[in-house]
C-alpha positions as CSV (number, residue, x, y, z in Angstrom):
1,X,-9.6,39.6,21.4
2,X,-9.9,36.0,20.8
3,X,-9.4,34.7,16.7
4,X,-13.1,33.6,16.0
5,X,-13.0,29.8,14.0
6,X,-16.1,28.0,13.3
7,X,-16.5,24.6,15.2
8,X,-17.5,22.6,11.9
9,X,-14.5,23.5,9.9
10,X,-12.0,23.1,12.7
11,X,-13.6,19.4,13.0
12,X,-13.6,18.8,9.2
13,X,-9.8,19.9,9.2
14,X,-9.1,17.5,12.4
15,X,-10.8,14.6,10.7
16,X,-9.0,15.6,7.4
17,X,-5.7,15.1,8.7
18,X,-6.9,12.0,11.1
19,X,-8.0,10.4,7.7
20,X,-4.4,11.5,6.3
21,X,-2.1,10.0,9.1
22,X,-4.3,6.7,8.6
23,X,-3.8,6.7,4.6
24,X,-0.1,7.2,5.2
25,X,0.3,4.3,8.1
26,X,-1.6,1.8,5.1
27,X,0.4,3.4,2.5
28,X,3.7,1.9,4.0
29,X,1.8,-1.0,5.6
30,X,0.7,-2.2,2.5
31,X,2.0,-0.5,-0.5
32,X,4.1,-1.8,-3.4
33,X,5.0,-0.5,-6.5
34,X,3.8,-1.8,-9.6
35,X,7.0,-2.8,-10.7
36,X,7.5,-4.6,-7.7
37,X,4.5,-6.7,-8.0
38,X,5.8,-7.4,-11.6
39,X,9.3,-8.3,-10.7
40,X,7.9,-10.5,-8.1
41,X,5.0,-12.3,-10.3
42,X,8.6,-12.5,-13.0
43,X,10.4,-14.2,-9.9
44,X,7.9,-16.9,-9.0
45,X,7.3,-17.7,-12.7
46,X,10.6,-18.4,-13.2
47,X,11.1,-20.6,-10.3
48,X,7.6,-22.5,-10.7
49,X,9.1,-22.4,-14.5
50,X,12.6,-24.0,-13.7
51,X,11.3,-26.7,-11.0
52,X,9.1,-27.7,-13.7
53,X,11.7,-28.6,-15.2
54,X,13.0,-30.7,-13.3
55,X,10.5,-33.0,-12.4
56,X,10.5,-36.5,-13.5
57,X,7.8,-38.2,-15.8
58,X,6.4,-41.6,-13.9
């Protein structure tokens, strides 16, 4: 005999892991680290920082 599921919890499960797959695609799509973002903001500071600098008073 055949296992008996119910039809609403084998669709909630479905969507579940639908909803999963999608989080993880955006997840490497998009993530960064938070000390990332900070070594990068760091990065750019220093640079806008050092051509500052350099620039010549008219």
């Amino acid at each position: 005999m055949a296992e008996i599921i119910s039809l609403s919890k084998a669709r909630k499960a479905k969507a579940r892991t639908e909803k999963e797959a999608t989080a993880e695609a955006n997840r490497l799509k998009f993530g960064r680290t938070k000390g990332e973002r900070l070594k990068d903001a760091a990065e750019k500071a220093g640079v806008e920082k050092h051509l500052d600098g350099h620039k010549r008073e008219d």
